[in-house]
N, C-alpha and C positions, 0 to 999 in steps of 0.2 A: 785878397786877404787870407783864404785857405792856404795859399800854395807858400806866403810870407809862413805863417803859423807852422807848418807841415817842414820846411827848410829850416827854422827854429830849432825844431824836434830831431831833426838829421843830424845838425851841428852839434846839439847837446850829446847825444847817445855818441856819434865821432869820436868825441873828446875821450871819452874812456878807452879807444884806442889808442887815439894820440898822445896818452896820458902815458902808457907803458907798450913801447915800442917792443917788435917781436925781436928777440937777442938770441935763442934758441934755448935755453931751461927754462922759459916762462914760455913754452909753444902751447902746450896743453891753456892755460889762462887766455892769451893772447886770442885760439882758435874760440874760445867760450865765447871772448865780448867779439869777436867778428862775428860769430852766429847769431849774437841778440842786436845788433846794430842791422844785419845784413835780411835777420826777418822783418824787422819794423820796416827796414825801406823795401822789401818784399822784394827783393834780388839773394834771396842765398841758394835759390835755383839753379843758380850758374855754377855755382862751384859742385852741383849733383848732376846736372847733365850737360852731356857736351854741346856745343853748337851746331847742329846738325849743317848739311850741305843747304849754300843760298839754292833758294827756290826760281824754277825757272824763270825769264822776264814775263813769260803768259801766264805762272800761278795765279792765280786767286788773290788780291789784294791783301785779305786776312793772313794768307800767309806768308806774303810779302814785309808785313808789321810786324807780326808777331817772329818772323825773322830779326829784322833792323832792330825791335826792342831787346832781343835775346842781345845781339851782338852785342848794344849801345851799355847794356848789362852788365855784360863781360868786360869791356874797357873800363865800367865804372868802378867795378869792384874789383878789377885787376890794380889800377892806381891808388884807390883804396887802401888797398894790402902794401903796394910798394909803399905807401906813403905809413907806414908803420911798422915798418922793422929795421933795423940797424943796415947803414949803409953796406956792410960787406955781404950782406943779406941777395939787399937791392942790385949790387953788381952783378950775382949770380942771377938774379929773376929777371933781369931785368925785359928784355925779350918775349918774355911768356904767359901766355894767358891766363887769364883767374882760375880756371876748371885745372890747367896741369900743374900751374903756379901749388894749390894747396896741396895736389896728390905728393907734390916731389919735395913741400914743404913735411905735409905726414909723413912720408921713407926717410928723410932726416932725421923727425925728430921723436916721431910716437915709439921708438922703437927704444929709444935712451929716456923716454917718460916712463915705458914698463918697466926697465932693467929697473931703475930709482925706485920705483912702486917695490918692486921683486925684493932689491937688497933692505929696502926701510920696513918693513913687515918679516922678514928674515931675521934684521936685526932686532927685533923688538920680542920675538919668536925664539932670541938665542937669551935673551938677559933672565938674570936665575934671581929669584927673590932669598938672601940669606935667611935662616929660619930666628926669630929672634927680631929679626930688625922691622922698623914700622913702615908700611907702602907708602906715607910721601917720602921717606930716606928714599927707599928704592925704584920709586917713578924719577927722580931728580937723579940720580944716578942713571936709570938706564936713559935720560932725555940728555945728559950732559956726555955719558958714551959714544951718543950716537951723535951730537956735536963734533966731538972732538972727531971722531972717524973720516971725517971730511974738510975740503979746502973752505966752503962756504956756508959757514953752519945758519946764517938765516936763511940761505937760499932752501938750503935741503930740508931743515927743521919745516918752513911754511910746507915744503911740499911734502912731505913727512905727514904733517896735520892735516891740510887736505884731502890726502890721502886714507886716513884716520878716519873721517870725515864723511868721507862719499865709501868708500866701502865697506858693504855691508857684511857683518862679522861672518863667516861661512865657518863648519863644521864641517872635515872630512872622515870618511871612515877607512882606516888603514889597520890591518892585521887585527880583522874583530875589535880593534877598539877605536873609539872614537878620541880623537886628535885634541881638543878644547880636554877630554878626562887624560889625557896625557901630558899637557901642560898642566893642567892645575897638579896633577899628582905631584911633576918636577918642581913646581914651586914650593908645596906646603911639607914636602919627605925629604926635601936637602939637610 
């Protein structure tokens, strides 16, 4: 009955993988719900440490299991992952275990989720409020700029907000003065 209940709860949380397949500008999402799917069945282990060398035939039983479980681990959540991302994906991985599978997955694609992060907070960092005119004209304005700026404006907009969203506003200090009084000054003296 547990073990029915427990396979329940795997299939449920799965689906939110199998729901939006990894394409590569949904890496950053796609790695979230493999993290929360892969704690709940308490294998996201594998993709933090590698599989060490099988232990010799006279180890120790314990570490004989606790080998076979690492490995059995590693196949699961390596098919796991193929089985959620776009076939041209899957060609390339196809081979590779869960542990190198995400590292060569992250050098793909964490590096084209920061640039996006970079230019969307750049962009929003460049748009000037005219003096006169009311902040919803000019939020709709600079949210519809940053639309058109690109090939796929929901795609970029959602990670745009998300973005928005998860980080937290920071404050640099450059040439004695501080950066947040050097934007407000450009918005309210234009």
């Amino acid at each position: 009955m547990a073990s029915t209940v427990t396979s329940t709860n795997n299939l449920s949380l799965r689906s939110i993988l199998e729901k939006d397949k990894l394409t590569g500008p949904n890496f950053l999402d796609w790695e979230r719900n493999l993290m929360i799917v892969l704690r709940h069945e308490r294998k996201w282990y594998v993709l933090e440490e590698p599989l060490a060398e099988a232990p010799p035939a006279n180890a120790p039983a314990a570490a004989r299991n606790a080998h076979k479980k690492h490995s059995d681990d590693l196949l699961d959540v390596a098919c796991l992952m193929l089985t959620t991302m776009s076939p041209d994906l899957q060609a390339g991985l196809i081979n590779t275990n869960a542990y190198d599978m995400i590292r060569q997955l992250r050098d793909m694609f964490q590096t084209q989720a920061h640039t996006e992060r970079y230019n969307a907070t750049k962009a929003f960092n460049e748009c000037k409020m005219v003096k006169g005119t009311s902040v919803s004209d000019h939020v709709m304005k600079m949210m519809l700029g940053i639309m058109c700026r690109v090939d796929k404006p929901s795609n970029y907009t959602s990670n745009v907000t998300r973005h928005l969203r998860v980080t937290p506003v920071r404050t640099y200090k450059s040439n004695k003065l501080n950066e947040t009084q050097k934007w407000r000054d450009r918005i309210y003296n234009s």
